[in-house]
PLY file of the C-alpha trace (Angstrom):
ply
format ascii 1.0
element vertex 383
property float x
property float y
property float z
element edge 382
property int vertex1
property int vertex2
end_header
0.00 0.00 0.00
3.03 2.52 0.74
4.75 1.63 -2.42
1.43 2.56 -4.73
0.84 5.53 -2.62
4.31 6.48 -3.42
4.18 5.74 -6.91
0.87 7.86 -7.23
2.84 10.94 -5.33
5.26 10.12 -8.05
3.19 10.41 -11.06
1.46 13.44 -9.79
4.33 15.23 -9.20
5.48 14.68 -12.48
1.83 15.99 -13.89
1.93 18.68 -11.96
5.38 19.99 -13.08
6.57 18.54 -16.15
3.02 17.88 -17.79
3.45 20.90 -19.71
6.69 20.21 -21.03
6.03 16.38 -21.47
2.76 16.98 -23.75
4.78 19.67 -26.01
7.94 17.46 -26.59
5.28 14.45 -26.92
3.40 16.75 -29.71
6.78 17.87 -31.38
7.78 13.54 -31.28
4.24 12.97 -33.08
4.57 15.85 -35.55
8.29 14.68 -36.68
7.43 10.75 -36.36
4.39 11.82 -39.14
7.09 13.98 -40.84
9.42 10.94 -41.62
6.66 9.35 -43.64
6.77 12.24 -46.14
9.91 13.85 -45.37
11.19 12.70 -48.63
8.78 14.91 -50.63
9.25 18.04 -48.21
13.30 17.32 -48.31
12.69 17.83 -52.37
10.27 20.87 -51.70
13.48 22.32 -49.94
15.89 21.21 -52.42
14.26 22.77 -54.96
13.51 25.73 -52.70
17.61 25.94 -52.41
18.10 25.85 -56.32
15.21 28.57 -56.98
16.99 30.84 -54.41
20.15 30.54 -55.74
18.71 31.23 -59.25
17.03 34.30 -58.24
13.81 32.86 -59.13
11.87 34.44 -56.70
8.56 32.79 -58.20
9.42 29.47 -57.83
10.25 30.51 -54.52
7.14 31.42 -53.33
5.37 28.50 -54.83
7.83 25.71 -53.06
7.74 28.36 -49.71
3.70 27.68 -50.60
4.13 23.91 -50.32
6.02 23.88 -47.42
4.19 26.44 -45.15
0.41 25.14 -46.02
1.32 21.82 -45.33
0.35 20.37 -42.10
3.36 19.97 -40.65
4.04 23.69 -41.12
6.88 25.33 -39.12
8.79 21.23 -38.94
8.77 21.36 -42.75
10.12 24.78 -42.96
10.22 27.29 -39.62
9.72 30.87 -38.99
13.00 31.52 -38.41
13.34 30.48 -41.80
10.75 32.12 -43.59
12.29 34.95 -42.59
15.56 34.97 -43.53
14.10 33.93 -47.30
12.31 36.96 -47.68
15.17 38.92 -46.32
16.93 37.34 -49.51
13.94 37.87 -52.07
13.89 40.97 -50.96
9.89 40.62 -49.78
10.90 43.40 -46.76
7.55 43.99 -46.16
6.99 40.53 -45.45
10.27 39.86 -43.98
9.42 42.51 -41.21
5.66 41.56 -40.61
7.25 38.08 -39.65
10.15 39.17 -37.10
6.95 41.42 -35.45
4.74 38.20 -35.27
7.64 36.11 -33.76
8.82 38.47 -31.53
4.98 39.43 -30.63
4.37 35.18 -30.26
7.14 35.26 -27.47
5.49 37.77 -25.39
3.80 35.83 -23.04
1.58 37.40 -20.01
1.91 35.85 -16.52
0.71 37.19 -13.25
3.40 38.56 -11.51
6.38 40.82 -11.57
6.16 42.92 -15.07
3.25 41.46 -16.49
5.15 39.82 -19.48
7.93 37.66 -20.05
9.53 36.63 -23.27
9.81 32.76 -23.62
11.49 30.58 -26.47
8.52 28.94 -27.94
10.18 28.99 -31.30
9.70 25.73 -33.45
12.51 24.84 -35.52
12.74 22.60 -39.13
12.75 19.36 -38.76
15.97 19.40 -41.51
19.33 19.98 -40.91
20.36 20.55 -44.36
21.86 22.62 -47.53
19.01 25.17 -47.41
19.57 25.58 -43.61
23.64 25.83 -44.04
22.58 28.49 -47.54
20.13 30.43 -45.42
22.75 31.04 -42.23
25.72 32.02 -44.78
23.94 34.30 -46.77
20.73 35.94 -44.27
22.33 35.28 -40.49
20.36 37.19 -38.33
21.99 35.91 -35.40
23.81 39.21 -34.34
22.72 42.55 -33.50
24.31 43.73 -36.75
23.14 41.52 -39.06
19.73 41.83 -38.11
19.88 45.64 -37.90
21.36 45.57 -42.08
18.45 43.85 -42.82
15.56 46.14 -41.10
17.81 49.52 -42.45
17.10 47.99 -45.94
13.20 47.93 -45.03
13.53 51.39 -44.10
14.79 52.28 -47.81
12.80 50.07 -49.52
9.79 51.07 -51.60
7.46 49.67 -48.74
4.05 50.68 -46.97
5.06 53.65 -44.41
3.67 51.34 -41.99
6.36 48.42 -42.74
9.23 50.91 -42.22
7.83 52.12 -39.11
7.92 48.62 -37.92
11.68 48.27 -39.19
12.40 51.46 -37.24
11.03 50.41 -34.13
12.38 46.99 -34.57
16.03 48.45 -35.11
15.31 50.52 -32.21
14.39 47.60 -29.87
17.51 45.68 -31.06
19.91 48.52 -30.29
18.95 47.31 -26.56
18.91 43.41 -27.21
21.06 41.10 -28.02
21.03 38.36 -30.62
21.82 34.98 -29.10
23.34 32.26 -31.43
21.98 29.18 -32.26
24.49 26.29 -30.26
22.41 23.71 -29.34
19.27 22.08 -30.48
17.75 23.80 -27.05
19.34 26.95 -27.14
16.86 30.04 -28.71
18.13 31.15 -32.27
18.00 34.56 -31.80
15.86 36.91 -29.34
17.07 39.20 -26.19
17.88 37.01 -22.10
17.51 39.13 -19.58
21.24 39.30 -19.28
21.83 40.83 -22.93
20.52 43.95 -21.68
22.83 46.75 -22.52
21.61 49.56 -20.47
20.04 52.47 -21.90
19.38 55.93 -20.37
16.06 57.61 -19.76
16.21 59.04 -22.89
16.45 55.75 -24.95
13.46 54.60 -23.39
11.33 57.70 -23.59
11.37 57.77 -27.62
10.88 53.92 -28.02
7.73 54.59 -25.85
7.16 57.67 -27.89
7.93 55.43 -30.86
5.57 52.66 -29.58
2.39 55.51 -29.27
2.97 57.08 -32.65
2.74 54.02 -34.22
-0.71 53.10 -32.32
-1.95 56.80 -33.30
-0.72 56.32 -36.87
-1.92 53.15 -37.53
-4.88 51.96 -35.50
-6.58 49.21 -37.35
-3.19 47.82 -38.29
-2.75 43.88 -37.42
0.29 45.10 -35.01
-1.75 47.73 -32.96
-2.03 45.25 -30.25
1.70 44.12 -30.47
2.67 47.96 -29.99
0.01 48.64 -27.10
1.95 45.60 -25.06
5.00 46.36 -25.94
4.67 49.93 -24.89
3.09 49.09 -21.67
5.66 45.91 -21.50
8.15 49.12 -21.26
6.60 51.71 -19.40
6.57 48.72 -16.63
10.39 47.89 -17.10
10.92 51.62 -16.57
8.92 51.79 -13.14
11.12 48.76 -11.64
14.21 50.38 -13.50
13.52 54.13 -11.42
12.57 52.47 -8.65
15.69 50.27 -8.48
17.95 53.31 -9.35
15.39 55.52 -6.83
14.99 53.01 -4.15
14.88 56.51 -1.74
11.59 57.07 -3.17
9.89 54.62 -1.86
12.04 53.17 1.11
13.12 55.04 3.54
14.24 52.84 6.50
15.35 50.59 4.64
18.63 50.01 6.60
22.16 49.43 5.58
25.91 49.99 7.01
28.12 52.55 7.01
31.00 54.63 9.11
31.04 58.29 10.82
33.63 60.49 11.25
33.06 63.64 13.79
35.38 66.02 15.33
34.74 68.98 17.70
35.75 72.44 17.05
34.92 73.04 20.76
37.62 71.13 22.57
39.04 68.86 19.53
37.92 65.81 20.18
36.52 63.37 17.84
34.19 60.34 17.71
34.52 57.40 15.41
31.33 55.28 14.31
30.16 51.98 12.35
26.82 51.85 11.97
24.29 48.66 11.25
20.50 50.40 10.98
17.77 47.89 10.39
14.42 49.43 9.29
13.94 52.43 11.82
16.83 51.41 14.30
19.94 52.01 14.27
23.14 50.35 16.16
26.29 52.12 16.85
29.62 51.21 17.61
31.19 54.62 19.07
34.70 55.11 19.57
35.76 58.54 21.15
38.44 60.35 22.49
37.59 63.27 24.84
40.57 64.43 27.34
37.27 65.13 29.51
36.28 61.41 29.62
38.10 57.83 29.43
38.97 56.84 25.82
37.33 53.69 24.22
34.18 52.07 22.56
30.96 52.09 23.67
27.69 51.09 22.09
24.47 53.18 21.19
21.46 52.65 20.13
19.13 55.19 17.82
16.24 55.97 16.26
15.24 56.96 12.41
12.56 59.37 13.81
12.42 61.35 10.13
14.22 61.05 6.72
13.49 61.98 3.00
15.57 62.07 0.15
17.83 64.80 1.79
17.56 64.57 5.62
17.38 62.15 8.69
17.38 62.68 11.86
18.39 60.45 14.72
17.98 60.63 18.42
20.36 57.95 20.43
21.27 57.14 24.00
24.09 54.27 25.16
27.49 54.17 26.33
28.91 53.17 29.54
32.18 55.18 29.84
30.85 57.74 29.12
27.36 57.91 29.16
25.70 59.52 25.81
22.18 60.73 24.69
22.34 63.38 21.83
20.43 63.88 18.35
22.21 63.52 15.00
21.40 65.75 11.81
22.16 64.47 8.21
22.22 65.98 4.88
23.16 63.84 1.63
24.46 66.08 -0.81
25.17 63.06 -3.19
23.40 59.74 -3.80
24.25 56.92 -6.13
22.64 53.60 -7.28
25.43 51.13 -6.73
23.31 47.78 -8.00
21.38 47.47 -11.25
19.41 44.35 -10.74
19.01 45.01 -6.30
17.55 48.15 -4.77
21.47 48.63 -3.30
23.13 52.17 -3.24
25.46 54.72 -1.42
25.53 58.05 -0.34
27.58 60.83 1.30
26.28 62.54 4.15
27.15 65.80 6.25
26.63 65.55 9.81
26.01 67.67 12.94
25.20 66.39 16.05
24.67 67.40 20.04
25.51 64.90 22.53
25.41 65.58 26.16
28.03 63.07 28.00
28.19 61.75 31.05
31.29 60.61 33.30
34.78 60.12 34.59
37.62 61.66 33.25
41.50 60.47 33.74
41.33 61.50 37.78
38.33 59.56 38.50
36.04 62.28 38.67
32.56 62.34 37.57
31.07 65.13 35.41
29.04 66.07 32.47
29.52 68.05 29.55
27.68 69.18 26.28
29.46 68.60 23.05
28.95 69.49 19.29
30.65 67.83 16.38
30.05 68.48 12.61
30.82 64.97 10.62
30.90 63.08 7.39
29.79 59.59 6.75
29.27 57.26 3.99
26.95 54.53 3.97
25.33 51.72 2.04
21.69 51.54 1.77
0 1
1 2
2 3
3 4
4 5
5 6
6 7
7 8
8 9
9 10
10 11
11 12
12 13
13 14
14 15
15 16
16 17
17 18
18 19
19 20
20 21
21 22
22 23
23 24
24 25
25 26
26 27
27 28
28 29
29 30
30 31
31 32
32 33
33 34
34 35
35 36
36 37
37 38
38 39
39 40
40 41
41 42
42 43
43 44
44 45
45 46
46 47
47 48
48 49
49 50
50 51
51 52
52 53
53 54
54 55
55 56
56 57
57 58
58 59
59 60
60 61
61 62
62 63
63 64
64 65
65 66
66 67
67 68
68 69
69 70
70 71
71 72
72 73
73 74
74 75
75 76
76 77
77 78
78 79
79 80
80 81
81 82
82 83
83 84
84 85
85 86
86 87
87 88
88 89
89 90
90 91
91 92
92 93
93 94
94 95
95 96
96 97
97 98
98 99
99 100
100 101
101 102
102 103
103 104
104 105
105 106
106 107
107 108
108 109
109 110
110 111
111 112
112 113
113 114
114 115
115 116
116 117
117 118
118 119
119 120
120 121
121 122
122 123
123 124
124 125
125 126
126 127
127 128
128 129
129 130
130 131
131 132
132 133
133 134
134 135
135 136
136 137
137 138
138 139
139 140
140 141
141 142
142 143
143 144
144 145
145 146
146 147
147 148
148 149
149 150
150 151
151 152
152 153
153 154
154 155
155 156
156 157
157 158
158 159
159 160
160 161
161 162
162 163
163 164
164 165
165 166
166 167
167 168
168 169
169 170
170 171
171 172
172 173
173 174
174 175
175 176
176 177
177 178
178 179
179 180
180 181
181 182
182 183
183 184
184 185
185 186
186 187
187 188
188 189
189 190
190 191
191 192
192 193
193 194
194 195
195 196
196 197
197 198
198 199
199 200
200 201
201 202
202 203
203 204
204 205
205 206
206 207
207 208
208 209
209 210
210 211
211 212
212 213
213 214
214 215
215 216
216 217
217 218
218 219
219 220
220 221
221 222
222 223
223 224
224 225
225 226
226 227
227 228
228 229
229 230
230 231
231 232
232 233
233 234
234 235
235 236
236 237
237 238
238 239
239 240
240 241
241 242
242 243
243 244
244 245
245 246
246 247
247 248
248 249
249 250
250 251
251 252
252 253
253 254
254 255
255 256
256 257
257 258
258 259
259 260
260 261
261 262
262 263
263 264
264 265
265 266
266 267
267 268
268 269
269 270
270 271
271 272
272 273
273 274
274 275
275 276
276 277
277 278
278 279
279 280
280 281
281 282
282 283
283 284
284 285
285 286
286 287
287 288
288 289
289 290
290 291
291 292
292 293
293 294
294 295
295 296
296 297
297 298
298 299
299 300
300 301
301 302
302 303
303 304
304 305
305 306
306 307
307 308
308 309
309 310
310 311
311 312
312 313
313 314
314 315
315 316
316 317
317 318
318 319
319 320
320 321
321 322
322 323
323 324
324 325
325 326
326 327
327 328
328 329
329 330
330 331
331 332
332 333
333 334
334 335
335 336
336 337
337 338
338 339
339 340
340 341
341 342
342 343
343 344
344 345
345 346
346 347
347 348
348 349
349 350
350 351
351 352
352 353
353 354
354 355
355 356
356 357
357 358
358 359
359 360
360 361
361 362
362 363
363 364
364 365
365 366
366 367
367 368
368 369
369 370
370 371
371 372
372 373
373 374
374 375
375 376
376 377
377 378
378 379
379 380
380 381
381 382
């Protein structure tokens, strides 16, 4: 009974998280499996395909790219990926471009979480590893930024609809920010943008392409991409709000915590304090070292309080010590910020400090007193 109940846990485990993936390589098994019965007559539809490239007949062409595309097997007889670079070479730009926006658009899939949208590799790929494949990489290889980018500037000197160039423009424009992967394994995506080929932009980059993106929706509203520019516009206006608030973090979280070190000194009588600091959320941990010919040197340990801050200013009230003992309140002023961490809210910043602390006592002989002290400061920390 504990070995089926096992084997059940098993299975549904398996159901649960590799049913999806299971039923798509099962389809893709079925689809090739019914390929091999009449893969002879679609291996001749892309030999034939090869000859009429390479003769420039650009009507044969279309009738074999016809053949291959209407057939049931569709994208395993002859793939996207494909289709595109052969109208890249019969110079069909129009059509060339419609079907890099209908890819791209395809991999734009909606979840609920994070962004919104997330681009996934659902590209299908030939089944045929053969001369047209090897002609179609040496001749259209869209696998790099460049290549891809010759291509769509071609489009946007071509005698095409105003409409197609737009798309070539903002196509160009996305690709100035993503990066082409290579095709190096069977699994591996042919070409499209990982999260890590992001080279980063500034605001003003991604303030036309959204600019870019509603033009094209005012321009153009009963076009079959309206709805790929609305998502990708929004896609981008969303990328933006984690971007700022990553590179703004002080925006939204104050208190956030972090660690830096103080430096104060006293005009007064010359002394001067040395801090690190550990603040989590609103409180803050100190570990003082002073040295104050009024009071025995050494480290003590205070504790504070993140009773206001903005972009600019905190302000902290703390008590502690031992030898001495210490209650005061700290003022801050960052006169420089910086975003230190692209893909964490992490940053630094400098900060100017004044603070009254009213200490407590024995100095060298033993003898208790008090005494009020001021110190101006500077401090760096990591937030």
């Amino acid at each position: 009974m504990r070995v089926y109940v096992l084997i059940s846990l098993v299975l549904l485990l398996n159901v649960l998280g590799f049913g999806s993936s299971f039923e798509e390589n099962e389809i893709r098994r079925f689809h090739i499996e019914k390929l091999e019965a009449q893969r002879s007559h679609f291996a001749e539809a892309r030999d034939s395909l090869l000859q009429s490239l390479q003769a420039k007949d650009y009507e044969a062409t279309s009738r074999y790219v016809e053949v291959l595309t209407d057939s049931v097997y569709e994208e395993y007889a002859l793939d996207k990926y494909e289709l595109m670079q052969i109208y890249f070479l019969m110079g069909k730009l129009d059509s060339a471009v419609a079907a890099l926006v209908r890819d791209y658009d395809n991999r734009l899939e909606s979840y609920s979480y994070g962004s919104g949208y997330r681009y996934v590799d659902e590209t299908k790929r030939s089944a045929f590893n053969d001369e047209l494949n090897e002609y179609l990489n040496k001749h259209a290889n869209l696998k790099t930024r460049e290549n891809l980018r010759k291509q769509l500037n071609r489009a946007l000197n071509a005698d095409v609809s105003q409409e197609y160039k737009d798309l070539a423009d903002l196509m160009s424009l996305v690709f100035e920010r993503d990066t082409l992967k290579s095709r190096t394994t069977s699994e591996s995506k042919r070409y499209g943008f990982w999260k890590n080929d992001f080279v980063e932009k500034d605001s003003v980059y991604f303030e036309l392409l959204i600019s870019k993106y509603l033009t094209f929706q005012k321009r153009y509203p009963s076009s079959e991409f309206y709805s790929w520019a609305h998502r990708e516009e929004s896609l981008e206006r969303k990328i933006q709000n984690n971007r700022n608030f990553q590179k703004y973090y002080y925006r939204e979280w104050f208190y956030t915590g972090g660690i830096g070190g103080e430096y104060f000194y006293s005009p007064s009588n010359g002394s001067f304090e040395l801090n690190v600091v550990l603040q989590y959320k609103r409180f803050i941990l100190s570990a003082n070292y002073g040295q104050d010919d009024d009071f025995h040197y050494g480290w003590n340990v205070l504790l504070g309080a993140d009773v206001f801050e903005n972009k600019y200013f905190k302000v902290v009230p703390f008590v502690g010590g031992y030898d001495p003992w210490m209650a005061g309140l700290q003022f801050e002023y960052r006169p420089w910020i910086s975003e230190l961490g692209h893909d964490a809210p992490i940053g630094g910043y400098l900060s100017l400090k004044a603070k009254y602390v009213f200490k407590y006592g024995e100095n060298e002989r033993d003898k208790k007193h008090a005494k009020h002290r001021f110190y101006l400061g500077v401090g760096f920390h990591l937030w």
